[in-house]
C-alpha positions in Angstrom: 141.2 232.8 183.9 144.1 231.4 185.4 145.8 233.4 188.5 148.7 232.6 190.6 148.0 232.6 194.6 146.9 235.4 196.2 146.6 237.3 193.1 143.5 239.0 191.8 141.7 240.2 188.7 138.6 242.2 187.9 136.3 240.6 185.7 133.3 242.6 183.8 130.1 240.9 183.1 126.4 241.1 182.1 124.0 238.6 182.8 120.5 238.7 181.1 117.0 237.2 182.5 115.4 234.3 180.7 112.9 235.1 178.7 109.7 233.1 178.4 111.4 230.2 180.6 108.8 227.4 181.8 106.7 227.5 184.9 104.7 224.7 186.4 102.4 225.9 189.7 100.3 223.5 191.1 98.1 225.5 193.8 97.4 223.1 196.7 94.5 223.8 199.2 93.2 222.9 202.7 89.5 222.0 202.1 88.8 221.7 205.4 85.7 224.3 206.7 87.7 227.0 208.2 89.5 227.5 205.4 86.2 228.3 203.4 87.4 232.1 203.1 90.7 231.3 201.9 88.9 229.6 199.0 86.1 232.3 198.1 89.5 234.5 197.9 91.3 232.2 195.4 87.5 232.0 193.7 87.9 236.0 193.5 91.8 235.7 192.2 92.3 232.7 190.2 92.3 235.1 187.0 94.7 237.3 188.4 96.9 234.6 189.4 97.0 233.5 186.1 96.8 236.4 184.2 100.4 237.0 186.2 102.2 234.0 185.9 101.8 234.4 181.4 102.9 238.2 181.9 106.5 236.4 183.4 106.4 233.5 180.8 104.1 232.3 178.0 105.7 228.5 178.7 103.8 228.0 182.0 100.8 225.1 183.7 98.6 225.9 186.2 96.7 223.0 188.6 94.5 223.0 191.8 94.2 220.7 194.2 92.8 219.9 197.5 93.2 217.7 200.5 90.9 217.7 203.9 92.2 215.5 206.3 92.0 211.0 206.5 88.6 209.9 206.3 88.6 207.6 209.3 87.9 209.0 213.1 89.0 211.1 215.4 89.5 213.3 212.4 86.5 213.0 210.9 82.6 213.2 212.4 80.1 210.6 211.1 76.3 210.3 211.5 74.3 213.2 212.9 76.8 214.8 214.1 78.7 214.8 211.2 79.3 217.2 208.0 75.8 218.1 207.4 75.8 219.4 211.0 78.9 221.2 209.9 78.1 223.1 206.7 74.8 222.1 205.1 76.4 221.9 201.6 79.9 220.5 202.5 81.4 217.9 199.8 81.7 214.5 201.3 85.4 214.5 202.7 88.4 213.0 200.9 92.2 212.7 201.6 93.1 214.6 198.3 92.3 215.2 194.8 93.5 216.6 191.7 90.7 219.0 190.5 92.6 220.6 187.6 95.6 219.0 186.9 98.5 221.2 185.3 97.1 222.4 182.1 97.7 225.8 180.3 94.5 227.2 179.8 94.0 229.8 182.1 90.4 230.2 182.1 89.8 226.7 182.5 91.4 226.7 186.0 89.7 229.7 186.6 86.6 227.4 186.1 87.3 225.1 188.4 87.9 227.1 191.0 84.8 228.9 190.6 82.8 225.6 190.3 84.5 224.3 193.4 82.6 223.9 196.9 84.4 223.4 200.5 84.2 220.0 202.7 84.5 220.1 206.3 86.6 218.0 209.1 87.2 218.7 212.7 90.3 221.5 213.2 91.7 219.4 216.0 93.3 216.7 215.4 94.8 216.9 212.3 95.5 214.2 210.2 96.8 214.7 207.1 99.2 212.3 205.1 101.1 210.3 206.7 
């Protein structure tokens, strides 16, 4: 359309969602202790998750993955007074990893969720990536 100044025009248009248009979600926890609850909830909703992302789009990846804070001190206890005194079944601590990288099978991710257990840190400080 090509208008001279200060002149207007009325346009009519439709516009139409995309259909089945790619999505990539890459689900990145804290694994730190106190956010065990947070994870028995995403245990209890990985499905649904899922399950909603291919009603939006058939095209789509799902991934998990999980990050505590830097395994050196003061973030981190060693020796006695360390994870075991924290959670009896905590994982041994790590910076991050990629425990179901994007993939399209729901159920597998589902899986490793479910098959997942928590680690433990101390809450303050934090120390994350730098």
């Amino acid at each position: 359309v090509d208008l001279p100044p200060h002149k207007s025009v009325q346009l009519q248009f439709s516009i139409k969602p995309a259909q089945n248009f790619p999505i990539d979600l890459y689900y990145l926890m804290d694994h730190s202790y106190s956010m065990n609850n947070d994870l028995q909830t995403l245990k209890t909703q990985s499905a649904n998750i899922a399950n909603a992302i291919n009603n939006i789009s058939t095209d789509y990846h799902i991934g998990y993955g999980t990050y505590v804070d830097k395994i050196a001190t003061p973030f981190m206890l060693f020796g006695e007074e360390g994870l075991l005194k924290q959670c009896g079944n905590c994982k041994d601590a790590f910076s991050f990893k990629n425990n179901f990288p994007l993939n399209s099978n729901a159920t597998a991710f589902s899986e490793a969720v479910a098959n997942d257990t928590i680690s433990g840190n101390l809450d303050t400080p934090e120390g994350t990536f730098d």
